[in-house]
Structure formats: C-alpha cells, structure tokens
N, CA, C and O atoms as a DFTB+ gen file, in Angstrom:
412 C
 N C O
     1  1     -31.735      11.454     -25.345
     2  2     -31.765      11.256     -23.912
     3  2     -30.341      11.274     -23.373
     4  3     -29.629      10.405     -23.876
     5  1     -29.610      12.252     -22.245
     6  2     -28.645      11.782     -21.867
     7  2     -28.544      10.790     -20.563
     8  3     -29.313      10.328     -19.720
     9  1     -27.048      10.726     -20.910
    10  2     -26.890       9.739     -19.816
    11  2     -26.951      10.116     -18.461
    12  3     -26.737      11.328     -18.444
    13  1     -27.157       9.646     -17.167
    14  2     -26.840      10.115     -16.125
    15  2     -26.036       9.408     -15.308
    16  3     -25.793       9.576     -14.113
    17  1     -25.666       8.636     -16.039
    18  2     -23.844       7.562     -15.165
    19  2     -23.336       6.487     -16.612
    20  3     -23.690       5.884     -17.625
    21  1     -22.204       6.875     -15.672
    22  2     -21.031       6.019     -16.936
    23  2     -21.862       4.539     -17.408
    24  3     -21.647       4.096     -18.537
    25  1     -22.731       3.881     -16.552
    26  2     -22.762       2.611     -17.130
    27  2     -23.958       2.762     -18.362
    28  3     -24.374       1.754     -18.933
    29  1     -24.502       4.250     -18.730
    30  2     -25.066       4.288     -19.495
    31  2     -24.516       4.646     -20.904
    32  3     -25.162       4.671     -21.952
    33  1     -23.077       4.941     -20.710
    34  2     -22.446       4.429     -21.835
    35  2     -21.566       3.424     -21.981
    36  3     -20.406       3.506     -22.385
    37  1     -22.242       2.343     -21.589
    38  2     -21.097       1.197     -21.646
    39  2     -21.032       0.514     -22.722
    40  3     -20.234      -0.318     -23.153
    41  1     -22.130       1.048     -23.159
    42  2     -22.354       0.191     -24.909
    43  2     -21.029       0.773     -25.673
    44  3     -19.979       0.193     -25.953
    45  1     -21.479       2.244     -25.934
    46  2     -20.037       2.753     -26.552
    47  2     -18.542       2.742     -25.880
    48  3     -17.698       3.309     -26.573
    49  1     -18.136       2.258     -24.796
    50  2     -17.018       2.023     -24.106
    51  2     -16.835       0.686     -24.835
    52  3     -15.756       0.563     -25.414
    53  1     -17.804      -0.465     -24.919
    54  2     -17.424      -1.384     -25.281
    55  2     -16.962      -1.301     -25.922
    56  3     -15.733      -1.231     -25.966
    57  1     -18.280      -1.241     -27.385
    58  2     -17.862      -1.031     -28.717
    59  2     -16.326      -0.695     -29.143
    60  3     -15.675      -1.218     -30.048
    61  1     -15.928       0.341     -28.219
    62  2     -14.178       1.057     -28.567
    63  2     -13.400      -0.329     -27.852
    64  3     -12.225      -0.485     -28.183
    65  1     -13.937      -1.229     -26.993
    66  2     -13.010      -1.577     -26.741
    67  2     -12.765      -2.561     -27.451
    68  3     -11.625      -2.994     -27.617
    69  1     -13.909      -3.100     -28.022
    70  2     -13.881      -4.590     -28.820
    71  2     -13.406      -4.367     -30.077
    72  3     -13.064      -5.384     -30.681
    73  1     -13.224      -2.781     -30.940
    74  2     -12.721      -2.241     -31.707
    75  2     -11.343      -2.745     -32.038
    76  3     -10.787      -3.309     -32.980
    77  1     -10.941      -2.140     -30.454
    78  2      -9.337      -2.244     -30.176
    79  2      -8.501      -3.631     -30.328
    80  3      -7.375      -3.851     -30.774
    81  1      -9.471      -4.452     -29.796
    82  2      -8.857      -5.938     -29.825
    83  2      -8.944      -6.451     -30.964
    84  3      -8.163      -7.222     -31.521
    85  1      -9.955      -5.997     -31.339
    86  2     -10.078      -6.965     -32.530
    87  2      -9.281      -6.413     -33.864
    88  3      -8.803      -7.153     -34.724
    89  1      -9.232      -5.037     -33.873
    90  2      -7.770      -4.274     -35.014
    91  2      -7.601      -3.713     -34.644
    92  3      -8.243      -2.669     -34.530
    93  1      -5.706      -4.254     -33.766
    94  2      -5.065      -3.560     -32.912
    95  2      -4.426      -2.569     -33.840
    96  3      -3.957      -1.592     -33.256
    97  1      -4.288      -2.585     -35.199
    98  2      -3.760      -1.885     -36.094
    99  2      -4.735      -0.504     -36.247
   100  3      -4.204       0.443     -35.669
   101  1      -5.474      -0.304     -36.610
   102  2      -6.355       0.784     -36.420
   103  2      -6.037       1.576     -36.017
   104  3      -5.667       1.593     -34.844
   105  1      -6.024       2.645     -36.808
   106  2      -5.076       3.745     -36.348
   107  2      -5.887       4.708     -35.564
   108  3      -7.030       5.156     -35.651
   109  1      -4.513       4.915     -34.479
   110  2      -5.581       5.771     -32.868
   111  2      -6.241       7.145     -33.770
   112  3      -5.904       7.676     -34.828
   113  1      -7.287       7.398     -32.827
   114  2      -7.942       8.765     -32.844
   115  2      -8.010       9.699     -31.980
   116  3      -7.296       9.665     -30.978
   117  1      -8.588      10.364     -32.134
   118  2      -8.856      11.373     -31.217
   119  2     -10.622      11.137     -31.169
   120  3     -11.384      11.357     -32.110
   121  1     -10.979      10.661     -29.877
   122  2     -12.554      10.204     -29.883
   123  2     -13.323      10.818     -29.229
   124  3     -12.847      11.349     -28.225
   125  1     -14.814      11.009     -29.504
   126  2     -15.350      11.726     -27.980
   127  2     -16.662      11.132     -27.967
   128  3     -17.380      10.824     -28.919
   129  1     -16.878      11.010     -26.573
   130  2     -18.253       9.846     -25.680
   131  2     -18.697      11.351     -25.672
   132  3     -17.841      12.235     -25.692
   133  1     -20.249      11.687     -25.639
   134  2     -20.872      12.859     -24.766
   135  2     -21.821      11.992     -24.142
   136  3     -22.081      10.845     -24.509
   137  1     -22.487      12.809     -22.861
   138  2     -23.348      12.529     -22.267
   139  2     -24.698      12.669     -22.897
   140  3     -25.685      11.939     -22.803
   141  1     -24.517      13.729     -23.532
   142  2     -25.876      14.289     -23.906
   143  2     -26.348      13.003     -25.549
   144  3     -27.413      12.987     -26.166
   145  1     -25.151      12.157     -25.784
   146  2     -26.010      11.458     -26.663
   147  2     -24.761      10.155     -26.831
   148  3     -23.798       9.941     -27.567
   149  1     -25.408       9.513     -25.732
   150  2     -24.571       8.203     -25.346
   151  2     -24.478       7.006     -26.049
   152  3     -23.613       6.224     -25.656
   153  1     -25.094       6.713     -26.895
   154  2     -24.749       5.567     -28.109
   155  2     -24.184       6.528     -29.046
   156  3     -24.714       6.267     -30.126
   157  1     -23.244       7.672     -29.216
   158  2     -22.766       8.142     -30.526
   159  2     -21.055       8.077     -29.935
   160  3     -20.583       8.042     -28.799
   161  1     -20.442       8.082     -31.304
   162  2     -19.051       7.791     -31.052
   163  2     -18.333       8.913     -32.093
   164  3     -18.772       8.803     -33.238
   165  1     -17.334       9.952     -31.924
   166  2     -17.654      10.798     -32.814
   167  2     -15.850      10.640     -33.485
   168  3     -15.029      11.208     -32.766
   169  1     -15.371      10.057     -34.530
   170  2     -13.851       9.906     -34.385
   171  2     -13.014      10.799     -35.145
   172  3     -13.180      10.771     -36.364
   173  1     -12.241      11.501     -34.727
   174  2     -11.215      12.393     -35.610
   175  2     -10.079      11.671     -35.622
   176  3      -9.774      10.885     -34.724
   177  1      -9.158      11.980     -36.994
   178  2      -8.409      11.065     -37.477
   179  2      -7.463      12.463     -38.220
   180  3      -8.032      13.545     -38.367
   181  1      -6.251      12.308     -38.571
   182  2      -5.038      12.818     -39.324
   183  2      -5.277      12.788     -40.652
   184  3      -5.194      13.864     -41.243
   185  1      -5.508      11.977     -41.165
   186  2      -5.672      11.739     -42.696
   187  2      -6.457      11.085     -43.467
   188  3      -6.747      10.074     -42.827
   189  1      -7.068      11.049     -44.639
   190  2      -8.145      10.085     -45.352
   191  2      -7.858       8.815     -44.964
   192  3      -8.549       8.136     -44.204
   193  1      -6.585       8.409     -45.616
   194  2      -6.140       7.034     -45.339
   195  2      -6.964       6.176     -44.132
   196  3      -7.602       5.124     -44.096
   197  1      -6.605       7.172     -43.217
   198  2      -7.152       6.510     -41.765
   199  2      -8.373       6.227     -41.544
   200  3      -8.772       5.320     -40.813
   201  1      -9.332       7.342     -42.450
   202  2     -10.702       7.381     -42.675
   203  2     -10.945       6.156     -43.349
   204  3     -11.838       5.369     -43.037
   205  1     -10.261       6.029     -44.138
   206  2     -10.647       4.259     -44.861
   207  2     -10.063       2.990     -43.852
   208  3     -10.606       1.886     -43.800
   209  1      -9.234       3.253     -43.316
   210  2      -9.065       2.504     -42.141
   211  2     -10.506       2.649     -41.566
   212  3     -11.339       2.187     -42.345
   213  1     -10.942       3.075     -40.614
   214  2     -11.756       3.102     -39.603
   215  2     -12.732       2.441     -40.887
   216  3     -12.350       1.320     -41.222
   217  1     -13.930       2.969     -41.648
   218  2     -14.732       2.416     -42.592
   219  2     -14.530       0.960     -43.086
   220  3     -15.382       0.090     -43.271
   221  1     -13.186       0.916     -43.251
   222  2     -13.203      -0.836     -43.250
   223  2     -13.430      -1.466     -42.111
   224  3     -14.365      -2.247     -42.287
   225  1     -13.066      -1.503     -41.127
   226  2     -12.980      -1.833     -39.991
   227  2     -14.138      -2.127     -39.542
   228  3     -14.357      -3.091     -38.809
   229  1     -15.138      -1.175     -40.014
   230  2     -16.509      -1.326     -39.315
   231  2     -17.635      -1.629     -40.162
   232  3     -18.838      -1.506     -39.934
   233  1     -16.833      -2.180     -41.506
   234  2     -17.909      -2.434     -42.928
   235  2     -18.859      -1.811     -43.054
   236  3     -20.015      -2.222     -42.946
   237  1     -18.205       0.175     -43.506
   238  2     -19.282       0.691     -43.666
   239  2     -18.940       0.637     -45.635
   240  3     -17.864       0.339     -46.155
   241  1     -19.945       0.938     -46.194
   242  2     -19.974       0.876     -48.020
   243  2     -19.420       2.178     -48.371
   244  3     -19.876       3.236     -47.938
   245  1     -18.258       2.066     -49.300
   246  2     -17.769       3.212     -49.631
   247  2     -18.742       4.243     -50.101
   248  3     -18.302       5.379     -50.280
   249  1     -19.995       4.004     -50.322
   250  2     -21.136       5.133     -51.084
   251  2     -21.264       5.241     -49.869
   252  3     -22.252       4.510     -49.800
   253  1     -21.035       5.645     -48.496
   254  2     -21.266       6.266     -47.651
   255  2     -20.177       8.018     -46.975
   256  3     -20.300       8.944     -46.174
   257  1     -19.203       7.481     -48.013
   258  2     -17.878       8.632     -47.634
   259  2     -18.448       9.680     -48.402
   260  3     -18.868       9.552     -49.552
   261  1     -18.448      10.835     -47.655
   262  2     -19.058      12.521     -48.280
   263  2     -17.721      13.328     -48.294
   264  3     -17.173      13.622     -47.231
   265  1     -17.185      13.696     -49.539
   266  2     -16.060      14.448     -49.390
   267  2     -17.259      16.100     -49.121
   268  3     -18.464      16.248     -49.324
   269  1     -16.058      17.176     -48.534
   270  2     -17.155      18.112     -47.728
   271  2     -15.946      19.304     -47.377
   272  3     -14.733      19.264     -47.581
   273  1     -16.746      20.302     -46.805
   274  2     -15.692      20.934     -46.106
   275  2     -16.448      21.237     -44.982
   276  3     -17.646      21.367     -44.732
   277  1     -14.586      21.372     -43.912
   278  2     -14.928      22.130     -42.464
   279  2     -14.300      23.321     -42.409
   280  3     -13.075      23.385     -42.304
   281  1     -14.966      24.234     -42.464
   282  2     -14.233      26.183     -42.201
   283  2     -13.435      25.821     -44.013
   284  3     -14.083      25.410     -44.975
   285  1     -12.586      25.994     -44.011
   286  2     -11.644      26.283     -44.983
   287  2     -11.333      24.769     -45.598
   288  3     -11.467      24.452     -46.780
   289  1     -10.969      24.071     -44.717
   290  2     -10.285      22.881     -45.213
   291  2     -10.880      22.144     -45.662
   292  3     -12.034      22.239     -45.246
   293  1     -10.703      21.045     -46.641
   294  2     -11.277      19.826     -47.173
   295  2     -11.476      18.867     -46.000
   296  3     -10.795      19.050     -44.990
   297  1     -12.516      17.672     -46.058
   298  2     -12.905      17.220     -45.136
   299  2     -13.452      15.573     -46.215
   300  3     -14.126      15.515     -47.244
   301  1     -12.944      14.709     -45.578
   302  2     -13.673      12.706     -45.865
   303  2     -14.252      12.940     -44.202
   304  3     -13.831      13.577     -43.236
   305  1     -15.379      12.104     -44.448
   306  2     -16.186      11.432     -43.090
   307  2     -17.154      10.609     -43.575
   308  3     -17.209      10.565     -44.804
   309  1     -17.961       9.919     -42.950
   310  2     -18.883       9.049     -42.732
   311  2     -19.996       8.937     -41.710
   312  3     -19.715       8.365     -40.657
   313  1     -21.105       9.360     -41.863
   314  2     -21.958       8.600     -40.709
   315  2     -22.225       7.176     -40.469
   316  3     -23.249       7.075     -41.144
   317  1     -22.038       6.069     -40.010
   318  2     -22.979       4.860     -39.808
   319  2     -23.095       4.268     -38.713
   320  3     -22.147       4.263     -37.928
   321  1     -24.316       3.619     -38.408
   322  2     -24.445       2.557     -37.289
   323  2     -23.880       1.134     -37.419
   324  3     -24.300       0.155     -38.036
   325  1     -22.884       1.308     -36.709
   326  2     -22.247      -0.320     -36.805
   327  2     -22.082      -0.767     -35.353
   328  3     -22.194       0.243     -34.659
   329  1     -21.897      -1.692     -34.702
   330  2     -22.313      -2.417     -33.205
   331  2     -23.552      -1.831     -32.478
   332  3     -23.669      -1.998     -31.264
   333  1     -24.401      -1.206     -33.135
   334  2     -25.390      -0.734     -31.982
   335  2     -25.135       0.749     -32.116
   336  3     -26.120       1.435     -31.846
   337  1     -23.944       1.467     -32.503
   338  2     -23.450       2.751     -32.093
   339  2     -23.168       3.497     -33.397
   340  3     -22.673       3.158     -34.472
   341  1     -23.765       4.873     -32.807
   342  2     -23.784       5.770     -34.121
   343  2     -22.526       6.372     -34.219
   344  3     -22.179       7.153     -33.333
   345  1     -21.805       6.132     -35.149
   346  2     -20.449       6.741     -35.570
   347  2     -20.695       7.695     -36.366
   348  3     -21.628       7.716     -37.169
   349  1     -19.399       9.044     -36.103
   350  2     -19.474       9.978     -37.131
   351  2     -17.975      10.124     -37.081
   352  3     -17.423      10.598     -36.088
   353  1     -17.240       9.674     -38.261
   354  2     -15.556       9.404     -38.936
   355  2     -15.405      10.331     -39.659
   356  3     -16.147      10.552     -40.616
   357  1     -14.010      11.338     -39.204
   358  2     -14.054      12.679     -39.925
   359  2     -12.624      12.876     -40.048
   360  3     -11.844      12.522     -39.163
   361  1     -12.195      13.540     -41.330
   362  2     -10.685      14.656     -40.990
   363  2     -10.743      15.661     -41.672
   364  3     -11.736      16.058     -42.281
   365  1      -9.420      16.284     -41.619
   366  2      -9.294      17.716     -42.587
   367  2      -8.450      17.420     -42.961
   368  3      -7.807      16.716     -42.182
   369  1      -7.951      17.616     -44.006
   370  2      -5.971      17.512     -44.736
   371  2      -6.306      18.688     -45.994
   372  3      -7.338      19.098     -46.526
   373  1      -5.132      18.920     -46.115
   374  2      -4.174      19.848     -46.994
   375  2      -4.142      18.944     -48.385
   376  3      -3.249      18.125     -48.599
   377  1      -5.165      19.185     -49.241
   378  2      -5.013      18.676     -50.161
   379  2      -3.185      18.551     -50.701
   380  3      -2.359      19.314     -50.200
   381  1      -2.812      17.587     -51.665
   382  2      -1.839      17.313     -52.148
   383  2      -1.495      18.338     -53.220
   384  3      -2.437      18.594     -53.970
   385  1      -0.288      19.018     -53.475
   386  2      -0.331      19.891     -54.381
   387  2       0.759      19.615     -55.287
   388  3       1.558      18.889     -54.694
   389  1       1.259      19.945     -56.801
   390  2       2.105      19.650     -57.569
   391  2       3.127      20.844     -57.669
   392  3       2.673      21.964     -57.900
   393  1       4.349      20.685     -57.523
   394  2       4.686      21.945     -57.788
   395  2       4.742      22.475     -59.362
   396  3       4.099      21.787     -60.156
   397  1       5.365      23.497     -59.831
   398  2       5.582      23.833     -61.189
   399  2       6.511      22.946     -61.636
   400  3       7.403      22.569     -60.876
   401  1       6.416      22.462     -63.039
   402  2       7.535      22.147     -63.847
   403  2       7.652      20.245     -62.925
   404  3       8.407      19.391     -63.390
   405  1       6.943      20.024     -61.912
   406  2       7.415      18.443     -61.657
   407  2       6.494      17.331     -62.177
   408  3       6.513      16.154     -61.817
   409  1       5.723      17.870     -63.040
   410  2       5.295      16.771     -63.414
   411  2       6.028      15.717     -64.895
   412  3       5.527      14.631     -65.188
C-alpha cells in the first residue's frame, strides 16, 4: 500500500530518528523512505564494517548476513524487521587483495 502523505511514514522517520539518538556513532548512510512501501527503510553503507555496525545496532543475528553479488561487485546485506520497520542493509567493496611476494 503506498503512502499518500508524509505522516504515513512517520513510523520510519521515527525509527531513523530514534536510531540516531540512541547510536550517535552509527555510521551515516545513504538511506531511502519510498512511498510506494512506507514501513521499509532501505540503507547503503561504504563498507562491511559498517554493515556490522548497522546489524548490531538493531540486534539483527549474524545468520542473517548473505554475502552476494550486485552487477560485478561483492556485496554483505541483511533483511530484518526491527522497530516495526522492514530494513534492507547493503554494500559493495573491492574485495582486499595481496600483492605478490608480501606475504
């Protein structure tokens, strides 16, 4: 069902905001509200690390992280419902590589 005014996503406005206060450390994202499906929260992030940031944060169980790919790149994310709101926690990174002879 979408929304047809902001106060029909106020659940997920909250949610981000009570996020914020409560771990101001939490490292920012890049987030997106849609209309077309207003209890979902969808978060892009820089690096795994951060991905385990956000997952702690919202006590989701590590048997929930799907390593995966997007187009080319490697990809950590998570689906879960935590405050009421459906989260989907995602990135891409450049796997780590060794050079010759440094190990």
């Amino acid at each position: 069902m979408s929304a047809e005014n902001l106060a029909e996503q106020a659940a997920v406005i909250t949610c981000l905001t009570g996020l914020a206060v409560g771990h101001p450390n939490l490292p920012a994202a890049y987030v997106t509200i849609s209309r077309h499906a207003p209890r979902e929260l969808h978060v892009q992030l820089d690096s795994p690390s951060k991905v385990e940031a956000w997952r702690e944060a919202l006590g989701v169980d590590a048997a929930l992280l799907v390593v995966d790919r997007i187009g080319d790149r490697p990809s950590l994310e998570f689906d879960a419902t935590a405050f009421g709101i459906d989260f989907h926690v995602y990135t891409t990174y450049q796997p780590a590589t060794v050079e010759a002879g440094a190990a």
